[in-house]
Structures are given as C-alpha cells and as structure tokens.
C-alpha positions in Angstrom: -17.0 -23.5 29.4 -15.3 -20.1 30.9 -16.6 -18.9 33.6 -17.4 -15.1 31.7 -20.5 -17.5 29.8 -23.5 -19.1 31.0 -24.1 -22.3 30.1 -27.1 -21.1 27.7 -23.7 -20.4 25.6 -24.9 -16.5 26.2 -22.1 -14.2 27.0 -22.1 -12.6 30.2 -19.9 -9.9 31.7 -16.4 -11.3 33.0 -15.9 -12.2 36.9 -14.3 -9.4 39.1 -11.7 -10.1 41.1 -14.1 -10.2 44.2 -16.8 -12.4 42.8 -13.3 -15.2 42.4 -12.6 -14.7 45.9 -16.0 -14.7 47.1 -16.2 -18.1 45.2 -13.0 -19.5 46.5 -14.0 -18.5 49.9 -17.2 -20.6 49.7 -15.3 -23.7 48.1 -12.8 -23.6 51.2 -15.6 -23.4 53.6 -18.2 -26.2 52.2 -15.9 -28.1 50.6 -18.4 -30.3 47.9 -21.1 -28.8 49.7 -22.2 -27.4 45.9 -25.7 -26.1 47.3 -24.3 -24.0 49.9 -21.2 -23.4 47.5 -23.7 -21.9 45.2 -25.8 -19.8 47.4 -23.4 -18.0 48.9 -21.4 -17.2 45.6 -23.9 -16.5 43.5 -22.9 -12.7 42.2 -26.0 -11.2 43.7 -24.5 -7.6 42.9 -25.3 -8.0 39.1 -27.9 -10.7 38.9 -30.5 -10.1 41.8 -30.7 -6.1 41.1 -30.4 -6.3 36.8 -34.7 -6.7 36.3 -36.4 -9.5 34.9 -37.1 -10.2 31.2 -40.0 -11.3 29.5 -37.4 -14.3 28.2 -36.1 -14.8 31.5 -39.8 -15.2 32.7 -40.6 -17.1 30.1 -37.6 -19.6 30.8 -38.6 -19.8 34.4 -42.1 -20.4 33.8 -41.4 -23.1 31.4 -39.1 -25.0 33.6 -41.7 -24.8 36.5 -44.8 -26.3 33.9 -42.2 -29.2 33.1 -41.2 -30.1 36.8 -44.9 -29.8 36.9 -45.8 -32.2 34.1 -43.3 -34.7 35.0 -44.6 -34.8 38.8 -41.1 -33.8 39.9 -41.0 -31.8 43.1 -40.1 -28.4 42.7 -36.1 -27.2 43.7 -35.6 -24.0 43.4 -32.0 -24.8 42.9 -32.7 -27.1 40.4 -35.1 -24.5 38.4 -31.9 -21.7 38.8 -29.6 -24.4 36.8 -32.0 -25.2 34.3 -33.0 -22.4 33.3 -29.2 -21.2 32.7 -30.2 -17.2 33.7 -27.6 -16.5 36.4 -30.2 -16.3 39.0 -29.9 -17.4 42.5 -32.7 -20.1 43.7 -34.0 -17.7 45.7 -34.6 -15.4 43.1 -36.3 -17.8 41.1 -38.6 -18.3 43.4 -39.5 -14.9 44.3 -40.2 -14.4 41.0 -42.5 -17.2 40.6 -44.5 -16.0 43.5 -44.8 -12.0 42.2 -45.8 -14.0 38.8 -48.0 -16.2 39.9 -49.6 -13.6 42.0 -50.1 -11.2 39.3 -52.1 -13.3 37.2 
C-alpha cells in the first residue's frame, strides 16, 4: 500500500516532505516502539483540524459497539487502526466523549 492511501483503499493527499521526516525522526528515536512511533507521527496538521464526518462517526462508533460486544477492552489505538480514518488515538477518543456526551 503507498503511503498517499489509507488502508480503507480511500485516497488521501500525498506526504509532504515534513510529515517523512517527522516520521523518520520518530522511527530513529523508538525504534519498534510502533505506539509511540505512531503518536508522535501522526500528521496532526491535516487530520486533527479537517472536522468530523457523519461516516467517520459512524465508523468510530461502530468499532467502539464491537469492542463492546466482544468484551474487548477499549484501545484507543486500536479503534484509530480499525477504523482506517487517519485519526490519531487521541482524537478518537475525544470524539467518542463529545459524542457520547451529546446524546
């Protein structure tokens, strides 16, 4: 898979030169560390401002019920790679908790 799609087979806008070396940075610095690896490469700059979509929520929401239904504890980091929608863990579950407060 290249790295300009997500692994929903969507595409998705290219990596800029910066993102690469944030990304390279990380690798050199925790190794096969891949959870800290990921949190700090995650391209924040176009997927934690871009706002949510009623898809995106519904993904999120759907992966949650499931972790739910299978009595499987709840990683945030787990739910970000499910769901395939370029969001950090974190911003998963921020989202769950303005959802689940809303309703």
């Amino acid at each position: 898979m290249e790295r300009s799609q997500r692994a929903s087979g969507s595409e998705a806008r290219p990596w800029t030169e910066e993102e690469d070396q944030k990304l390279i940075r990380s690798i050199n610095e925790w190794k096969t560390e891949w959870k800290s690896v990921m949190e700090r490469s995650q391209r924040a700059s176009g997927s934690e401002a871009r706002p949510w979509t009623e898809e995106e929520d519904q993904k999120l929401i759907k992966s949650i019920n499931e972790c739910k239904t299978e009595n499987r504890s709840l990683s945030w980091l787990e739910i970000a790679w499910e769901t395939a929608l370029a969001r950090s863990s974190s911003s998963c579950r921020k989202r769950w908790e303005y959802l689940e407060n809303k309703h």
